[in-house]
N, C-alpha and C positions, 0 to 999 in steps of 0.2 A: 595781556596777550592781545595783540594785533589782528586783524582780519585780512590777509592778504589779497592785494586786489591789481590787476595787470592796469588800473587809467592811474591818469594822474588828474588828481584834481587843481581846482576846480577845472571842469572840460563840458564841451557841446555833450551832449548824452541824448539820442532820439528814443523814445519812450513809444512801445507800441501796444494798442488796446482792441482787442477786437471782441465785437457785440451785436446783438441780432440788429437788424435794421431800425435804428429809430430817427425820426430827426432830431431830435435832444440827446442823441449820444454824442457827440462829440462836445458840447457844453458839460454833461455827467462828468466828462476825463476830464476836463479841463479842471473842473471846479473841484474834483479830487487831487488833481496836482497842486494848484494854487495852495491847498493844506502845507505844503511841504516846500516850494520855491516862492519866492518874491514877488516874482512876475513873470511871464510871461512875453516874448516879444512878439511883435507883431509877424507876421509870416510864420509862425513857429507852428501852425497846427494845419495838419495837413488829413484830407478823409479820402479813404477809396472805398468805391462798393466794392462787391464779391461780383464774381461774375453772373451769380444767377441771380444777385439784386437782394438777397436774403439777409447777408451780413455786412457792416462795417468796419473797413479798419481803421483805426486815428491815428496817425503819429503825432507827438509834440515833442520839439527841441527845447532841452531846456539847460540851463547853468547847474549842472549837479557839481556839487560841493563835497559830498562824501559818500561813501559806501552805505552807509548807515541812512544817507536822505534817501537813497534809491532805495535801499529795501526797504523801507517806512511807504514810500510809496508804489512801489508792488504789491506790499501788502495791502493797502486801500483800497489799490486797483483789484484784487481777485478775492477780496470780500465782499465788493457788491452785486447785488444780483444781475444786474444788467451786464456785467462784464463778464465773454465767457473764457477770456485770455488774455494775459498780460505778457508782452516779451520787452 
């Protein structure tokens, strides 16, 4: 049985993490997705503060491959503590 999924792979897929303000959060996301893609390219990671300077968001663009690489890493992402969302 199949997992139905509206991308087609492989495809751009922007991965987003947000976490309280650190400056080693966007290295954390980083080095939690490398588990699960090859690389990473250059431009691919992108951070915004919050407005009141509390929290950060991360995007990284990455080459997802399958349904099953992204929920693998979703999952890494909103098991660590530092992460208090993953979209």
């Amino acid at each position: 049985m199949s997992e139905e999924t509206l991308l087609e792979f492989p495809c751009q897929f922007p991965i987003k993490a947000m976490g309280k303000n650190d400056v080693e959060l966007d290295l954390l996301i980083v080095e939690i997705i490398l588990r699960h893609v090859p690389e990473i390219k250059e431009g691919a990671v992108t951070t915004r503060p919050s407005k009141g300077g509390n929290y950060t968001a991360v995007t990284v663009t990455i080459e997802a491959t399958s349904k099953q690489q992204l929920d693998a890493i979703y999952q890494d992402l909103t098991d660590h503590p530092l992460v208090l969302m993953a979209l």
